[in-house]
C-alpha positions as CSV (number, residue, x, y, z in Angstrom):
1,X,13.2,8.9,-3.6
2,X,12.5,10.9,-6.5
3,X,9.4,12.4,-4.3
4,X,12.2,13.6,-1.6
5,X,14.3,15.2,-4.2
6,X,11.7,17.1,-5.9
7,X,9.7,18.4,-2.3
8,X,14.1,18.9,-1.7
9,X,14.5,21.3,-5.0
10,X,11.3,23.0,-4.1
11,X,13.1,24.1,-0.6
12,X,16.1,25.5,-2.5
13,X,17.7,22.4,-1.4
14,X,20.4,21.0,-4.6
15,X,21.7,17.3,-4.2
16,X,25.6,17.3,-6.0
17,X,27.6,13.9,-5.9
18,X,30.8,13.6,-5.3
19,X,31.9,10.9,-7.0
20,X,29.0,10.4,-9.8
21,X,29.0,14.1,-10.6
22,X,24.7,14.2,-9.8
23,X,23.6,17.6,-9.9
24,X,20.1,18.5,-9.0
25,X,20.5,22.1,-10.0
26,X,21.1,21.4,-13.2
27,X,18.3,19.9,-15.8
28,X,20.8,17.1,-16.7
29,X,21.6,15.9,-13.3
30,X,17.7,15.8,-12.5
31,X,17.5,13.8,-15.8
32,X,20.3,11.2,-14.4
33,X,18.8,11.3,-11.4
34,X,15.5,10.1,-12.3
35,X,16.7,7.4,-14.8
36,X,18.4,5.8,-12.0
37,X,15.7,5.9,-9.9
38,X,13.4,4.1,-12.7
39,X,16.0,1.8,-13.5
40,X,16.7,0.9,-9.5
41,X,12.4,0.6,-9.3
42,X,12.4,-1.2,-12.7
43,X,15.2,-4.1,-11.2
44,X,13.6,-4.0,-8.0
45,X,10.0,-5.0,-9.8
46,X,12.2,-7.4,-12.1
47,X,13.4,-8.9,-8.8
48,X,9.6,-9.0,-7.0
49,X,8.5,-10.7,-10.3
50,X,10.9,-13.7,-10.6
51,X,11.4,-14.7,-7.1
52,X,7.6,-15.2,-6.7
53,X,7.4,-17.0,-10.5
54,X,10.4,-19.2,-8.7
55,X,8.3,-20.1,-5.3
56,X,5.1,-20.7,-7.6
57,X,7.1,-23.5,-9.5
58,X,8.7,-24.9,-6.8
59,X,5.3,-25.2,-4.8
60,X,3.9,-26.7,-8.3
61,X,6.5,-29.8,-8.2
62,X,5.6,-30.2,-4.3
63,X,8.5,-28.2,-2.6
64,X,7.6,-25.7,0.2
65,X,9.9,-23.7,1.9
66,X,10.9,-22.7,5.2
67,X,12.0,-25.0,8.3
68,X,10.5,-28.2,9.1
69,X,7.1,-28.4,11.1
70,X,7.6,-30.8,13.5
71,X,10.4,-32.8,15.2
72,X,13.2,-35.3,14.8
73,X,12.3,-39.2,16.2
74,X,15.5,-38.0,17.9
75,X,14.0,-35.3,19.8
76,X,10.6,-37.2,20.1
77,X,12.6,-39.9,22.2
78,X,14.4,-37.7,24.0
79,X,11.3,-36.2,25.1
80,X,9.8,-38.9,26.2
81,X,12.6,-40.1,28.1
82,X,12.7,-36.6,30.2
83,X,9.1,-37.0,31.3
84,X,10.1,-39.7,33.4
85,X,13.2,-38.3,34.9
86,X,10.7,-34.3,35.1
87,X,7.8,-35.5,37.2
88,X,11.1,-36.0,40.0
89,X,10.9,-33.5,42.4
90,X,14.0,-33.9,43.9
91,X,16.6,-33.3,41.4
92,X,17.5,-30.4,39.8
93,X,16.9,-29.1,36.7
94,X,20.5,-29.4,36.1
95,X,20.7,-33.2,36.9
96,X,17.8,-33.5,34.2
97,X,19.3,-31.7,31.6
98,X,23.2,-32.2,31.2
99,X,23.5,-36.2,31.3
100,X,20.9,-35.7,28.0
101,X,23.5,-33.1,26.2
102,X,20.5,-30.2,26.6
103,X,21.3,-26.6,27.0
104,X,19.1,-25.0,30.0
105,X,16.9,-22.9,27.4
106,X,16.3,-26.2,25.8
107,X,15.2,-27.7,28.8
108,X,13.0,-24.9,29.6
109,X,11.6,-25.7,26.4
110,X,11.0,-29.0,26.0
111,X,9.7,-29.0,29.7
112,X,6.4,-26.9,28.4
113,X,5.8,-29.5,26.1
114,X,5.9,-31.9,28.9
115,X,3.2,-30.0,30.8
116,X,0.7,-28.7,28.0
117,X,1.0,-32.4,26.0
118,X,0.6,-35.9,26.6
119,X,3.1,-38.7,25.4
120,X,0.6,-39.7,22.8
121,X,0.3,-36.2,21.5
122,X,4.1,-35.6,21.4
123,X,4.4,-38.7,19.6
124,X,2.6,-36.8,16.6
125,X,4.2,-33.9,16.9
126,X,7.1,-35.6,14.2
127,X,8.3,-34.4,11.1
128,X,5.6,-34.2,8.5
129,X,7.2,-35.3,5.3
């Protein structure tokens, strides 16, 4: 920022606030102006500094972020059920999917897994705890 306002000055180009009363023509508005600047940078570092001091600690007592790998015996089941009902030709996707409370993009979904995995290999696919 302070990079744009000096290349700004050197094009005869003067930043005045409205409301903070900033004035880059003047040597005291360029001194405000660049103590903000180190100060926003300073938090901003301050900020970097503790949030990765924060995930270091939790990953030291065994927590890891982020969404499950993996899923639910639920959806394992349910799974399993649908290969039986997907290798019928004759219904419709529709008839596969709404008696089981699935949206069609879930369907869609799920019915990938059907054809790149085997029931023994979705069977591992659960929730790693």
């Amino acid at each position: 920022m302070i990079d744009l306002v000096l290349s700004l000055s050197d094009k005869g180009i003067i930043i005045k606030g409205l409301v903070d009363g900033v004035d880059t023509s003047t040597i005291n508005g360029r001194l405000f102006l660049n103590l903000m600047a180190s100060l926003a940078e300073y938090e901003r570092e301050l900020i970097r500094e503790r949030t990765n001091a924060g995930l270091q600690s939790a990953r030291a007592r065994g927590r890891l972020g982020g969404r499950p790998k993996g899923y639910t015996k639920e959806t394992i089941s349910k799974l399993l059920l649908l290969r039986t009902i997907y290798k019928d030709v004759t219904k419709r996707p529709e008839d596969i999917y709404k008696p089981f409370g699935l949206t069609r993009a879930t369907f869609y979904r799920y019915a990938k897994i059907l054809d790149h995995h085997t029931d023994e290999e979705i069977k591992k696919m659960g929730i790693k705890k």
